[in-house]
N, C-alpha and C positions, 0 to 999 in steps of 0.2 A: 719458786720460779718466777720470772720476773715476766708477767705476760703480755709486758709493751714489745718485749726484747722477742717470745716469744711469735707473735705475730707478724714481725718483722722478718725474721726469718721462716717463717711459712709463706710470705705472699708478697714480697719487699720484690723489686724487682734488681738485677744485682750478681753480684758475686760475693764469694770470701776469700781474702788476701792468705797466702798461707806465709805469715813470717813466722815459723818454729823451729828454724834452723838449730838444731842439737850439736854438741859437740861434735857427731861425727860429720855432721853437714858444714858448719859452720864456714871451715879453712877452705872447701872448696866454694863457700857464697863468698868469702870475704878475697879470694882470689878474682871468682867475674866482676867482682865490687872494685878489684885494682889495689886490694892489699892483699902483698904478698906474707906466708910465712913467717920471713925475715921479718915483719913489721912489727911480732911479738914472742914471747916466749914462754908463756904462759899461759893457763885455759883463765885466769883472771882476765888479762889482758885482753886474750881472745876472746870472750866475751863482755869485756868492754865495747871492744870494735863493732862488733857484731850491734850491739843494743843503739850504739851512735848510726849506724847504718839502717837500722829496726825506728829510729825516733827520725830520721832524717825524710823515710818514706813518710813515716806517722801523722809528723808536723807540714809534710806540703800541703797547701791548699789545693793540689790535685787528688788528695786521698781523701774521702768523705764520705757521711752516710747517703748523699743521692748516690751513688754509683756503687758504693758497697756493700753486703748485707752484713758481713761479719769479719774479724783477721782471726787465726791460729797464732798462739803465742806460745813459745818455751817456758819450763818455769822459771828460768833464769828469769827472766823479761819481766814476768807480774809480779816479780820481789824488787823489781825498780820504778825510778820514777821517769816521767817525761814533763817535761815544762813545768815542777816543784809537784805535781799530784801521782797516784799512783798509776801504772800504763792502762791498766784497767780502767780505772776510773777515768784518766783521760778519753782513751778508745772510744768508749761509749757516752759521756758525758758532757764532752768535746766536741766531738767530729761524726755521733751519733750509727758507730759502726759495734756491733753484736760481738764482745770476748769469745774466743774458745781458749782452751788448753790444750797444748799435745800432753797425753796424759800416759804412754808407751816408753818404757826404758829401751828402745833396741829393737834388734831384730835376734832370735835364735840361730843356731845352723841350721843348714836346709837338710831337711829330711823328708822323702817323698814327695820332694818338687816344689816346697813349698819352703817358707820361710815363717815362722810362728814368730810371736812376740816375747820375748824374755817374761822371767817370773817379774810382778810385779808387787815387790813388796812393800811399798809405799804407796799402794794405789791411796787406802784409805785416808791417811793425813796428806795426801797430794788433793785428793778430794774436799777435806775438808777445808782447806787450805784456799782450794780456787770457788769454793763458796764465800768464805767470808772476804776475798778480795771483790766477788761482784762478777764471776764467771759466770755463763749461761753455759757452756758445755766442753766438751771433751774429744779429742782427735787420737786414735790410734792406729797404727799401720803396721800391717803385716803383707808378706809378699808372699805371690803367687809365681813360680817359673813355667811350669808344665801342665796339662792336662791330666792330674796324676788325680781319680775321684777319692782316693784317701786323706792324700794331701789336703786338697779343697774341703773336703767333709771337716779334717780339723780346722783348719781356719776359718771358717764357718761358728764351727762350734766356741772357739775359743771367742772370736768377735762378740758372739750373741751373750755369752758367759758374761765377758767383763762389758761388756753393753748394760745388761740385765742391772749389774751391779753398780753399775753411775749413773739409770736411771732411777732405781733405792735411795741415790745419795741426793736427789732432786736435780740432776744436769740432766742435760740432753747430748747422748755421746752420738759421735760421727764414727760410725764402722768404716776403720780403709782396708779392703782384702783388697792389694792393687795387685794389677797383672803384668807383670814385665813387657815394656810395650815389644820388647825385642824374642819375645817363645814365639818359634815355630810351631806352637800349639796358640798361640792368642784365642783365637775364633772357640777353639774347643775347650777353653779353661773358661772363658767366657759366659760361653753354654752352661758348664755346668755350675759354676759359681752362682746363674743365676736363678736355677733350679733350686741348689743347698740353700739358698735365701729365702727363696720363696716358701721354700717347708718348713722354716722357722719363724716367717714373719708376723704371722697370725697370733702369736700367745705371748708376745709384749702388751706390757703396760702402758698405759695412757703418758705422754702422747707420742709416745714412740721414739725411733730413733731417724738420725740421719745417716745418709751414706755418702761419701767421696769413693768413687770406681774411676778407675781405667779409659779413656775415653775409647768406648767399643768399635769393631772392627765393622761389625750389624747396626748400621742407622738405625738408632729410636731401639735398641735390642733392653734396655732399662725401662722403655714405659710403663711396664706394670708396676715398677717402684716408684716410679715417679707419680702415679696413680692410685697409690696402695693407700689406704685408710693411717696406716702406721707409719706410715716414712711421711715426718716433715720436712726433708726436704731432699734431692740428690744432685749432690756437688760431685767435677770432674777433676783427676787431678792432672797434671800435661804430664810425667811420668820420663821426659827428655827429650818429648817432642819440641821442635822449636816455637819460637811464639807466633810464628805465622799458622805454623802447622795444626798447632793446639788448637789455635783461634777458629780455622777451617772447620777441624774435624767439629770442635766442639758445638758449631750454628748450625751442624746438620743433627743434633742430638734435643728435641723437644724437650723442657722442662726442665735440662738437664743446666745448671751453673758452673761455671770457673771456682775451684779453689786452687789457682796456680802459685808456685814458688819459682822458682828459674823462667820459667816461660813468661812471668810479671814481672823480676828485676834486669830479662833482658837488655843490656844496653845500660844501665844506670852505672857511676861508675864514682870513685870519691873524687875526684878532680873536677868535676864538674862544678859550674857554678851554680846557684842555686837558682839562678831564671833557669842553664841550661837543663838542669836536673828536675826542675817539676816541669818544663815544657814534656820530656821524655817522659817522665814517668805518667803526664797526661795523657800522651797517648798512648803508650802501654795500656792504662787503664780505662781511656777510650775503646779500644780496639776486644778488649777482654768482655768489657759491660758490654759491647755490642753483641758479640759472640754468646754470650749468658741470657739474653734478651731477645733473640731471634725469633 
């Protein structure tokens, strides 16, 4: 484990960019980006588009390690290059911002209110894979709808499970049990997701995991995680809140940092020229770092 990279992400001041747009995200990032459908026909293609949209953020001189702690990459992404080196190696090497991996095939049907992560059976060579590219860690997300405590017990458990297993592999995985910003249950899934955490977070291994949450409905209702021995670090995700919204909720949440996707490429758009486009994107990224730093 690389413990410059490390350290950075425990005390860097900052956010993590989330570009891991997946196949099933993609068509709708590359729609608010201003390409349409029409513009390809292909998942080749479409993620062409996608990685020039992924290098165009990359390569501003608004994107960098003073304002960023880390980005989330697909693994399309780390099998390519940016500016002739590999995205990895650029990211951190470059522009001195922390790799992750989404390292989650999907989401399951929802069952009991919740939404689990498909079988994952490529975790191990995905794992190995985003070691020897020069990953620090790993992002997986599973959703939460209702206040259902069975439901939340398994997503819990399953989190901790394949958490358990990418910190074996020497990453440091990001637990996402995110909470549908839109259940007439928020407050009370909330509640209890932070309880099923809390009963598990004690008999991890050194040095723990991180988590991206929901940004809560209970100001500060995460500071025990954020204060917990075993959590290096706890990132918020905006979840479809807008970027004003996100930015808001998220300065009232102590300790708590940005890892926004939609809510950071607000406004970004491919017609853009490239002064208009890193002026925008500075301050998107202004306005996030300030929110993640309050």
């Amino acid at each position: 484990m690389n413990q410059e990279q490390l350290q950075k992400v425990q005390q860097a001041g900052g956010f993590i960019a989330a570009l891991d747009q997946s196949g099933g995200s993609s068509p709708k990032a590359l729609a608010g980006y201003g390409v349409p459908e029409s513009a390809y026909s292909t998942d080749e293609e479409m993620f062409g588009l996608i990685h020039e949209m992924r290098t165009r953020i990359i390569t501003s001189d608004s994107f960098g390690g003073d304002r960023l702690i880390g980005a989330i990459l697909f693994a399309d992404t780390i099998r390519r290059q940016i500016e002739g080196v590999s995205s990895v190696e650029y990211l951190w090497k470059v522009k001195g911002v922390v790799p992750f991996l989404k390292a989650d095939e999907g989401l399951a049907s929802e069952q009991n209110s919740v939404q689990l992560m498909k079988p994952m059976a490529g975790l191990d060579q995905l794992l190995e894979e985003g070691r020897e590219q020069g990953v620090f860690g790993t992002k997986m997300r599973s959703v939460i709808k209702m206040a259902d405590p069975k439901g939340i017990e398994a997503i819990v458990e399953q989190q901790f499970e394949v958490g358990e297993r990418i910190l074996s592999a020497g990453l440091v995985p990001i637990l996402e049990p995110e909470v549908d910003i839109n259940s007439p249950e928020k407050s009370e899934a909330e509640d209890m997701l932070l309880a099923a955490i809390m009963d598990r977070i004690g008999g991890l291994d050194e040095p723990g995991v991180m988590f991206k949450l929901t940004i809560p409905d209970q100001d500060n209702l995460y500071g025990p995680l954020v204060e917990h021995p075993k959590v290096v670090r706890v990132a918020a995700l905006s979840g479809g809140y807008s970027h004003t919204e996100a930015c808001e909720r998220l300065a009232r949440q102590p300790g708590m940092v940005a890892s926004f996707s939609r809510a950071l490429l607000e406004g970004l758009t491919v017609s853009q020229s490239k002064e208009d486009f890193d002026e925008v994107l500075g301050q998107l990224i202004g306005n996030v770092y300030a929110a993640s730093t309050t």
